[in-house]
C-alpha positions in Angstrom: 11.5 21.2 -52.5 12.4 17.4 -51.3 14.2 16.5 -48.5 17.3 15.9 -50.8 17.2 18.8 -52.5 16.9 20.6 -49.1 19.7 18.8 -47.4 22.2 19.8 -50.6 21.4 23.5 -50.2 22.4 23.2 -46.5 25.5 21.5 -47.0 26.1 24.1 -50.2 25.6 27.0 -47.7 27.7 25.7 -45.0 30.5 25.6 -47.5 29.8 29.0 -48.6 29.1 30.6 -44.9 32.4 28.8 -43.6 34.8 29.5 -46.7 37.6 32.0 -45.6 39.8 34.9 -47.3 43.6 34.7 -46.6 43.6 36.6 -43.5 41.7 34.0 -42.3 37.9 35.8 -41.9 34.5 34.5 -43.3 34.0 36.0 -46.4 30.2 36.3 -45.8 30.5 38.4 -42.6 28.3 36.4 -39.3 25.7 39.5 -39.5 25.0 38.6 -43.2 24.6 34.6 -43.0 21.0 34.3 -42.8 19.7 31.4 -40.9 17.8 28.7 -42.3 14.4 27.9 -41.8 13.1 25.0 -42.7 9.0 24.5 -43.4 7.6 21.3 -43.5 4.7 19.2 -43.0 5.6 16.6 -39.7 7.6 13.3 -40.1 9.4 14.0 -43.2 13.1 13.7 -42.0 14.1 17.7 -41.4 15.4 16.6 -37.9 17.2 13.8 -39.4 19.2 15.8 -42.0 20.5 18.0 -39.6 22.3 15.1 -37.9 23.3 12.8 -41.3 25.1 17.0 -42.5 26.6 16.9 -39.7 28.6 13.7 -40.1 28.8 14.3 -43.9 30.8 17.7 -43.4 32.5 16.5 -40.4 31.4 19.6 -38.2 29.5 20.1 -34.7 25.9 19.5 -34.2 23.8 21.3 -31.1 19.9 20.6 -31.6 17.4 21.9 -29.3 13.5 21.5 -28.8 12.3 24.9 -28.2 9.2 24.0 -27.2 11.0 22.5 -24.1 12.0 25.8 -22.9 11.1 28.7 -20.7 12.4 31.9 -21.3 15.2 31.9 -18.3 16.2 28.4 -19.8 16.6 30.2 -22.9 17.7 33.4 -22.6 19.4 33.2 -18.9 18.1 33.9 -15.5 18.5 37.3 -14.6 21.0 38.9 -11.5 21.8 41.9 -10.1 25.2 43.9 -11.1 26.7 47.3 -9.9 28.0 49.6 -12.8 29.4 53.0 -12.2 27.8 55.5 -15.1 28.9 59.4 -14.9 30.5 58.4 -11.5 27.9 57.5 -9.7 27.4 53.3 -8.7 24.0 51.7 -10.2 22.6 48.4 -9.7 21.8 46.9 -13.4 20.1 44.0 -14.9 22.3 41.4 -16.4 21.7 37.6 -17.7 23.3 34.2 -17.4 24.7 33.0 -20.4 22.0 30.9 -22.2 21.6 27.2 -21.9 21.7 26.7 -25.4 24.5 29.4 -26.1 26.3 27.7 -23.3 26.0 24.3 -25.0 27.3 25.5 -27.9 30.9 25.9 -26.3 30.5 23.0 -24.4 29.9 21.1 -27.9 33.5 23.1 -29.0 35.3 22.0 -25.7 34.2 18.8 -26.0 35.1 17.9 -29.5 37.5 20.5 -30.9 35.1 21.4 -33.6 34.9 25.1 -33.6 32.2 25.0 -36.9 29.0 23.3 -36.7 25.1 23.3 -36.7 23.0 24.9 -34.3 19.6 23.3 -34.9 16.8 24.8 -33.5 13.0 22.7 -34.0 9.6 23.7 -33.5 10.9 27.4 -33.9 7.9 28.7 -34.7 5.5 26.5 -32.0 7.2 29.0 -29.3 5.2 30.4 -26.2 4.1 34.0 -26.0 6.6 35.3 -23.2 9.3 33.1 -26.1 8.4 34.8 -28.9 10.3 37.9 -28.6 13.7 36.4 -28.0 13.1 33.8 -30.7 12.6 37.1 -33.3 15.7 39.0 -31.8 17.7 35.4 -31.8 17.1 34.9 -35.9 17.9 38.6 -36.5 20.7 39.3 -34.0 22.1 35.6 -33.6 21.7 36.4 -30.1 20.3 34.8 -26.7 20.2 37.4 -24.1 23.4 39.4 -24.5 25.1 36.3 -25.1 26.2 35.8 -29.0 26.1 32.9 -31.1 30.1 31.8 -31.8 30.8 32.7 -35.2 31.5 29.1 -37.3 28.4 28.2 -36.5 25.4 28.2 -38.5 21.3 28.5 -37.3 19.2 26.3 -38.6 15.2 26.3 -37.5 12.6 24.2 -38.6 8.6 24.1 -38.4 5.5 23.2 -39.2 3.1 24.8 -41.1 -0.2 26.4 -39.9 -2.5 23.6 -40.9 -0.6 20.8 -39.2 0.0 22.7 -35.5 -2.6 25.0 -33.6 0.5 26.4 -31.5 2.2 27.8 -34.9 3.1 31.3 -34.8 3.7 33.5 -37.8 6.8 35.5 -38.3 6.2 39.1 -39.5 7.9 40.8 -42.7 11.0 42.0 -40.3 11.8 38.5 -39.5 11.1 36.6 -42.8 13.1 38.9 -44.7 16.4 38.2 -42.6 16.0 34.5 -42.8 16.1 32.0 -45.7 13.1 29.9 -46.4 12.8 26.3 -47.0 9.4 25.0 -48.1 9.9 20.6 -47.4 7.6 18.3 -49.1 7.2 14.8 -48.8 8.8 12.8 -52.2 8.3 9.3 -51.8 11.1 8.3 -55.0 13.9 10.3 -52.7 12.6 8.4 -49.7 13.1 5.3 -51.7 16.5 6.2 -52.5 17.3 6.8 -48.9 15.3 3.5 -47.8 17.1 1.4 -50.6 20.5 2.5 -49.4 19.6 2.2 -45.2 18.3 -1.9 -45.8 14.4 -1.1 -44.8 12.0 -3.8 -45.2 11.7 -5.0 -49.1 7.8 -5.4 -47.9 7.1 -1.2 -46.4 9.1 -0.6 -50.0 7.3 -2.5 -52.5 3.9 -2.0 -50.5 4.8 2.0 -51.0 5.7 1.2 -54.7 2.0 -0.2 -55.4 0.2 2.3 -53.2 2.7 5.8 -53.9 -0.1 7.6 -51.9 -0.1 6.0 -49.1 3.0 6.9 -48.3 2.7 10.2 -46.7 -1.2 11.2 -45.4 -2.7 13.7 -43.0 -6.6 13.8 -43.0 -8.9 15.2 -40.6 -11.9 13.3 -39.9 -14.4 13.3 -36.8 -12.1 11.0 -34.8 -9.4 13.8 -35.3 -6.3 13.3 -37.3 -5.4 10.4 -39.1 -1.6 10.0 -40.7 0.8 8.2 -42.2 4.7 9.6 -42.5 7.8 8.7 -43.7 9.0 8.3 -40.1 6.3 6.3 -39.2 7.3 3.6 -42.3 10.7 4.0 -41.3 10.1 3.0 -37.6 7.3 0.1 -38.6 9.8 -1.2 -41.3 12.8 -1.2 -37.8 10.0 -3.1 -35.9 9.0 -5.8 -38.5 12.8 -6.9 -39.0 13.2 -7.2 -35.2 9.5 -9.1 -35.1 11.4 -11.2 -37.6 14.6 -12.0 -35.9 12.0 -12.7 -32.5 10.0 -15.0 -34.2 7.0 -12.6 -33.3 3.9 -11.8 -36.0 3.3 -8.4 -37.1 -0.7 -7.7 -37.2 -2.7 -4.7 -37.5 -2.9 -3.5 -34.6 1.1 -3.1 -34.6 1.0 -1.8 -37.7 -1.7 1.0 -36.5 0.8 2.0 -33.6 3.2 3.2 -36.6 0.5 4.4 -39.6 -2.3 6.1 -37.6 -4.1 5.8 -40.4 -6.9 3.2 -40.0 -7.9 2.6 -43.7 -3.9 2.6 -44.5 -2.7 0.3 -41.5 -5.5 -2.5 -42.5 -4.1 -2.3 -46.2 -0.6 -2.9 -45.2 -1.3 -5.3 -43.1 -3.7 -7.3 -45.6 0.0 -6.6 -47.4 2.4 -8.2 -45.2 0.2 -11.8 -44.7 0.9 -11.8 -48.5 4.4 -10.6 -48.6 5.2 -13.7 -46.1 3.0 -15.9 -47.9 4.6 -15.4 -51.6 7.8 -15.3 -50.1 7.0 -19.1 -48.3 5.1 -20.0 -52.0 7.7 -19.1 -54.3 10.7 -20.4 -52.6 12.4 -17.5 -53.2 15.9 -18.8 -51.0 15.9 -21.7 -53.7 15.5 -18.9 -56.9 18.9 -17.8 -55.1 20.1 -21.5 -55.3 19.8 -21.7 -58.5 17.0 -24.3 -58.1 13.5 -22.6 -59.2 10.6 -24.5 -59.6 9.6 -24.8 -62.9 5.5 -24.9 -61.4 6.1 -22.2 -59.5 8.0 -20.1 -62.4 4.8 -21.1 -64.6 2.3 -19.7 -61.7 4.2 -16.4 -61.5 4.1 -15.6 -65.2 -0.5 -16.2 -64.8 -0.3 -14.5 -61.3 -1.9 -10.7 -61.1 0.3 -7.9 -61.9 0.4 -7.2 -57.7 1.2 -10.7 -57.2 4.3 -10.3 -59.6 5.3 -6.3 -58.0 5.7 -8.5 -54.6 7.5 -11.1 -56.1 9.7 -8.5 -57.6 10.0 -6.8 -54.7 11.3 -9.9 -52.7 13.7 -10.5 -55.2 15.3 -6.9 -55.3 15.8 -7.1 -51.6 17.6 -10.0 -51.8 20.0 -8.6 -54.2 20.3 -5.6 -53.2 21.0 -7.1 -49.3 23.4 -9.0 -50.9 25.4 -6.5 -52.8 24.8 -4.3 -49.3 26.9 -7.0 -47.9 29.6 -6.6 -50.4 29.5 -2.7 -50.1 30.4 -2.6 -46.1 33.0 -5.4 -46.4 34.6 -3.2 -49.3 34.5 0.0 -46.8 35.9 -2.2 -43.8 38.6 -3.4 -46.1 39.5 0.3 -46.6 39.5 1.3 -43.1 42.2 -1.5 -42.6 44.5 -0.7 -45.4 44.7 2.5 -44.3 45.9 1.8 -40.7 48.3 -0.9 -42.8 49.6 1.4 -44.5 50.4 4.0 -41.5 51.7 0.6 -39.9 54.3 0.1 -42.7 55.3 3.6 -42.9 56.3 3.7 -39.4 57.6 0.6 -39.9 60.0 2.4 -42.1 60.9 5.2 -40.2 61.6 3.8 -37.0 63.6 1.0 -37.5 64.2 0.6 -33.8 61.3 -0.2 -32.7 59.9 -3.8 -32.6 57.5 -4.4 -35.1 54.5 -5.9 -32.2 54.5 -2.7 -30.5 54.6 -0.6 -33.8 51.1 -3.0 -34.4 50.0 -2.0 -31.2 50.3 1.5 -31.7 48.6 2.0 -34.8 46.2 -0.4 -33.3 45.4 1.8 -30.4 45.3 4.5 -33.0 42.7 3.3 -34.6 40.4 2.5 -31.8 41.4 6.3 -30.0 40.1 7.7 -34.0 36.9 5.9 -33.2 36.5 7.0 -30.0 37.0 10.5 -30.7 34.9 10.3 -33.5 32.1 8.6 -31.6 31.9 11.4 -29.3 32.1 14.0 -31.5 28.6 12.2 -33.0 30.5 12.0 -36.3 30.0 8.5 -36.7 27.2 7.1 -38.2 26.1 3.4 -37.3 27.6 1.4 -40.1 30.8 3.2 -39.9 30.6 2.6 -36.7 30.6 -0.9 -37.3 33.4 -0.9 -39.7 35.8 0.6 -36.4 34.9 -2.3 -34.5 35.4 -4.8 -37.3 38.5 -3.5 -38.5 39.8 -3.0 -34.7 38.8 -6.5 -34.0 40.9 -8.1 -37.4 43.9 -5.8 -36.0 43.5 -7.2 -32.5 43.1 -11.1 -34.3 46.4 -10.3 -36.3 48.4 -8.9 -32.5 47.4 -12.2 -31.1 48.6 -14.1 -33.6 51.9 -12.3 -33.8 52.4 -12.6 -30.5 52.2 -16.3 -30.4 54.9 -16.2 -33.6 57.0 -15.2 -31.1 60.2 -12.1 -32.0 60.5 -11.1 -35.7 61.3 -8.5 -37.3 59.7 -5.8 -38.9 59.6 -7.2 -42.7 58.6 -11.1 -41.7 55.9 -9.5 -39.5 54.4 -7.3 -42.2 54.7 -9.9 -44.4 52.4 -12.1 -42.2 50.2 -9.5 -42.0 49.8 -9.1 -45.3 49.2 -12.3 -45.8 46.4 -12.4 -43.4 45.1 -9.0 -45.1 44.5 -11.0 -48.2 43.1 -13.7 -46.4 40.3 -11.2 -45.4 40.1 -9.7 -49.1 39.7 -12.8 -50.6 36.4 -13.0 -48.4 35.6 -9.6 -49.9 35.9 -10.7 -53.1 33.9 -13.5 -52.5 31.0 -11.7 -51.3 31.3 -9.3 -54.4 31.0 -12.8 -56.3 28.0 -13.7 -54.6 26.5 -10.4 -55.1 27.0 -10.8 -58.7 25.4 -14.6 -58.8 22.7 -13.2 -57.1 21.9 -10.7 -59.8 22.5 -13.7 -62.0 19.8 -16.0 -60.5 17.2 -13.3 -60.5 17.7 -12.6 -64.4 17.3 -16.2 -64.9 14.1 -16.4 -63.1 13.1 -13.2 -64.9 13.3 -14.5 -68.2 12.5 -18.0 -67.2 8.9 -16.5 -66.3 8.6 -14.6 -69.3 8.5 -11.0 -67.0 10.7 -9.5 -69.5 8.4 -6.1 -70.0 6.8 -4.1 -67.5 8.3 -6.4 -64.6 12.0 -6.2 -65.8 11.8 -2.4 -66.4 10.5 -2.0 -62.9 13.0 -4.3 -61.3 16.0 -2.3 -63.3 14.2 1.1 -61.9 14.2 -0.5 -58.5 17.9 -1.1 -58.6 19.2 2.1 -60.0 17.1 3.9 -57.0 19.9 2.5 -54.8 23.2 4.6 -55.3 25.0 1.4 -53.5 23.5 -0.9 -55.5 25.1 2.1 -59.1 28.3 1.7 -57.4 28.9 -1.4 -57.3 27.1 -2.5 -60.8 28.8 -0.3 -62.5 31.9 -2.7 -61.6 30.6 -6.0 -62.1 30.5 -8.0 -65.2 27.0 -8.3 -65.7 26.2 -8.4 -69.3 22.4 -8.3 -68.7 22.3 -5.8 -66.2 24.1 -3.9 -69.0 21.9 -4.9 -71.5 18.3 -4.5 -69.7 19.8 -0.8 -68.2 20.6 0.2 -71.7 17.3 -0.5 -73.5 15.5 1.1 -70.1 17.7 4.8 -70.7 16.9 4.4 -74.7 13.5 4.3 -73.9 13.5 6.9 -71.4 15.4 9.1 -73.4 12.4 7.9 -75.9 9.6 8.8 -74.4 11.1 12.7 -73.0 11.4 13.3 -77.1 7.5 12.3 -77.8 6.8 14.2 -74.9 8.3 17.3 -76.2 6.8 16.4 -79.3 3.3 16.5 -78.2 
């Protein structure tokens, strides 16, 4: 199973394990909500799920390192009580509540989230004196004598045998109270993932020529050598920064990420090019409207690698563009909405003066983020979106202010006025997004890649669900066009397939 596949069947069971009856109970009981474990080589984003379902489903996330832990961090240290049995006083064992249990309803104080994740890695990597409170814990959902909170579910993760010497099987007992998760890597649901979070157009198109590179884990006399999904991710971070620096990414950076010797030299053979072609081709003046007919002639004789890196420079540029577009639109929305509450009590509470109301929904706003933020149910762009759309509300208080008194329907009207102010620099981001999209058809054809190239660079786009939404709103005929003849023959090729 991919990592996709695998985060849908968590969120899928957290709606099932938290839907209720009318009395207000689970209707899977706690006892019969079998935890999750999740098997899969390293690097491959299982930790990273974990914290993206959180945010998705809006619910609490505890995640613990096992392998950090002793077994009093674990389980509690133990203390000395006095009990009275068949009337007689005896001194009896008891534990602390857990560290991790106890975290758990710190996590519910803290936030108000009374559902969430408890996340548990390395599960089965656990120490000997470990062990057996790791089996009790997935059977019992206990720590000790202290219970998991109902609400909450367990989710584990591992690696296989082959990939840790510390890996300890589970026996029969355990395995069959648990649900299992086999993780491998898929490098066109990576894509999707890296298309939609802006990675580096040159990790993606260097992963589109060399598909198995992209996930590696070889033995060889010098021990292991590897290359994982987390490792392109981070490299991919590091280049962009390099970029903004004015620094130069070589090999031996590169080998810090992909500890793969043989793989680290190819991409970073890869990368001189990338820059290079990107430098040749002019690509900022393709986006101008302004190729160079020489250049366009060059392309169309240059080697089919030559054109996948051209293509691939292209499709970032497009696809950062329409990016753009996508978080202005969901900025926009964020501000609207605290318009809207801003009119409404505008409405209702006619006495009040229309700066403060602003103020208000203002400080609203900013107390929604906050709460949010520490929750962890934020992720970074919409993070972002808060502080632009608290800033614009903050911009439109100032300039009220110096106004001067007004009332309530003048000062929305300003206000709205300013909102469309800010749209119309939506829309004109949307526009340029489009032009974009434009430009690079024209170069397309211009250069004759009509074939293989503009299949590829229609595939390349569709792999980005931001990139869906927003085409399937613009106006481009041959995006249309090019999509439709790509799906015909798709839908083409699956009959001859079933034919043969």
């Amino acid at each position: 199973m991919n990592i996709k596949r695998a985060k849908q069947e968590i969120k899928d069971t957290i709606e099932a394990y938290f839907l209720k009856n009318e009395w207000g109970e689970y209707e899977i009981p706690a006892i019969r909500q079998r935890p999750i474990l999740l098997l899969g080589s390293p690097g491959i984003g299982k930790t990273q799920i974990m914290e993206q379902i959180a945010k998705e489903c809006q619910i609490g996330l505890v995640a613990y390192t096992i392998t950090h832990h002793t077994r009093q961090s674990a389980i509690g240290l133990p203390f000395i009580s006095k009990h009275t049995f068949d009337g007689k006083e005896q001194a009896v064992t008891e534990y602390t509540m857990s560290e991790i249990v106890a975290s758990i309803y710190e996590k519910i104080e803290k936030t108000g989230l009374k559902e969430g994740i408890l996340f548990i890695d390395e599960i089965n990597c656990v120490s000997e004196t470990l062990a057996p409170a790791m089996l009790q814990f997935l059977q019992c959902k206990t720590f000790g004598n202290h219970k998991i909170p109902d609400g909450w579910l367990i989710v584990a993760a591992g690696n296989p045998p082959e990939y840790n010497k510390s890996v300890r099987e589970f026996d029969v007992v355990t395995m069959d109270r648990i649900r299992k998760i086999e993780v491998e890597a898929d490098f066109q649901v990576w894509k999707e993932y890296a298309y939609a979070n802006g990675l580096h157009p040159a990790v993606i198109s260097y992963l589109n020529t060399k598909k198995q590179n992209f996930y590696q884990m070889e033995t060889t006399v010098d021990g292991r050598c590897f290359a994982t999904p987390r490792g392109w991710e981070d490299l991919s971070t590091m280049i962009g920064i390099y970029e903004k620096i004015d620094k130069t990414i070589d090999r031996e950076v590169v080998a810090q990420y992909i500890q793969h010797p043989k793989i680290a030299k190819d991409f970073a053979n890869y990368l001189e090019l990338f820059y290079k072609y990107r430098t040749d081709y002019q690509i900022e003046e393709i986006f101008k409207g302004n190729p160079d007919e020489i250049l366009m002639k060059k392309v169309s004789h240059a080697s089919f690698d030559e054109r996948l890196a051209v293509l691939g420079l292209l499709i970032s540029k497009v696809n950062e563009r329409i990016r753009f577009a996508v978080e202005k639109e969901e900025e926009m929305e964020l501000l609207q909405g605290t318009l809207i509450r801003y009119k409404e009590s505008g409405q209702a509470e006619v006495s009040k003066d229309a700066l403060e109301l602003l103020e208000e929904v203002t400080a609203g706003l900013l107390f929604e983020e906050k709460q949010k933020k520490e929750a962890e149910l934020l992720s970074r762009r919409q993070e972002q979106n808060y502080r632009r759309a608290g800033t614009l509300l903050e911009t439109y208080l100032q300039r009220l202010r110096l106004e001067g008194s007004m009332d309530f329907e003048t000062a929305f009207a300003k206000i709205k006025e300013w909102f469309e102010e800010e749209n119309q620099k939506y829309l004109q981001m949307g526009q340029t997004a489009e032009q974009y999209l434009e430009y690079a058809f024209d170069f397309l054809e211009g250069t004759g890649l009509t074939g293989q190239e503009m299949v590829i660079f229609i595939t390349e786009l569709n792999s980005n669900a931001r990139s869906v939404a927003f085409l399937q709103e613009c106006e481009s005929e041959r995006y249309f066009r090019y999509n439709k003849e790509l799906l015909f023959s798709e839908k083409r090729e699956k009959i001859l397939e079933k034919l043969n």
